[in-house]
N, C-alpha and C positions, 0 to 999 in steps of 0.2 A: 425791361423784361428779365435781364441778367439776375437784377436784382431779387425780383418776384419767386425765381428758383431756385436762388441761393437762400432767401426769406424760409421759402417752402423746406428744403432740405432740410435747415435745420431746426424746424419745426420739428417735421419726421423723426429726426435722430433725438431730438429732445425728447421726444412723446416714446419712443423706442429706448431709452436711457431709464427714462420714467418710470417706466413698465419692469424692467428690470428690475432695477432697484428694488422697484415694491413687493416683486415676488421674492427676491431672496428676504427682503426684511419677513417678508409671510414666512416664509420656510425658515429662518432663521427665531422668530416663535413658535414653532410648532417645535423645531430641534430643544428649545428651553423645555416646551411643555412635555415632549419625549422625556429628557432628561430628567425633571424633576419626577416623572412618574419612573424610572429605571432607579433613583434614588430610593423610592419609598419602596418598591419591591424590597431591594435590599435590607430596608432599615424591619420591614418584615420579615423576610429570612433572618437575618439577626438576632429580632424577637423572640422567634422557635429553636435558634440555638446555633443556627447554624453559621459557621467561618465562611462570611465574606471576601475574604481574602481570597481562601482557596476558589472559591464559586467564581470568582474573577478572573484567575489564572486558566480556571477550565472553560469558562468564556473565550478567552483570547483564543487559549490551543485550540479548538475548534474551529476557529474561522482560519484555523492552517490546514493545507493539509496535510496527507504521514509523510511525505517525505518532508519538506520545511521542516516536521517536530522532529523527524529524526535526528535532520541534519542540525537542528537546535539542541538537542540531545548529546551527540557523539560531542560537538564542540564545549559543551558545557563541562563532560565526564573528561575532555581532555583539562581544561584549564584546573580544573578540581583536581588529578590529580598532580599537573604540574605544581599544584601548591600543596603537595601531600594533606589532602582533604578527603581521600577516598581509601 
């Protein structure tokens, strides 16, 4: 009977392992197909002229918020002008 439930458990855990797995592989194509489509946005902005690069940077800063950019800010004006760059 020990047996039968230790059988069973890891039945469960297996079938709960399984299950896992197969969602993150799901989510883990959907993040590719996200991706390739945040690629072609860009490679469209591009198109019409516009610097990717910067569009990038102003992506990031945005998901901060003012203080973070601040304090990304003040630190940045310091190092620049310990290396007489400002």
């Amino acid at each position: 009977m020990a047996d039968d439930i230790t059988d069973t458990s890891q039945t469960v855990a297996a079938g709960q392992l399984r299950a896992f797995i197969e969602r993150i592989e799901r989510l883990e194509e959907e993040k590719k197909t996200i991706s390739e489509d945040i690629k072609e946005v860009f490679a469209e902005a591009k198109g019409t002229g516009f610097d990717t690069k910067a569009m990038r940077t102003i992506i990031r800063l945005r998901k901060k918020d003012q203080a973070e950019r601040q304090e990304e800010d003040a630190i940045l004006d310091l190092y620049m002008a310990a290396l007489g760059m400002v």
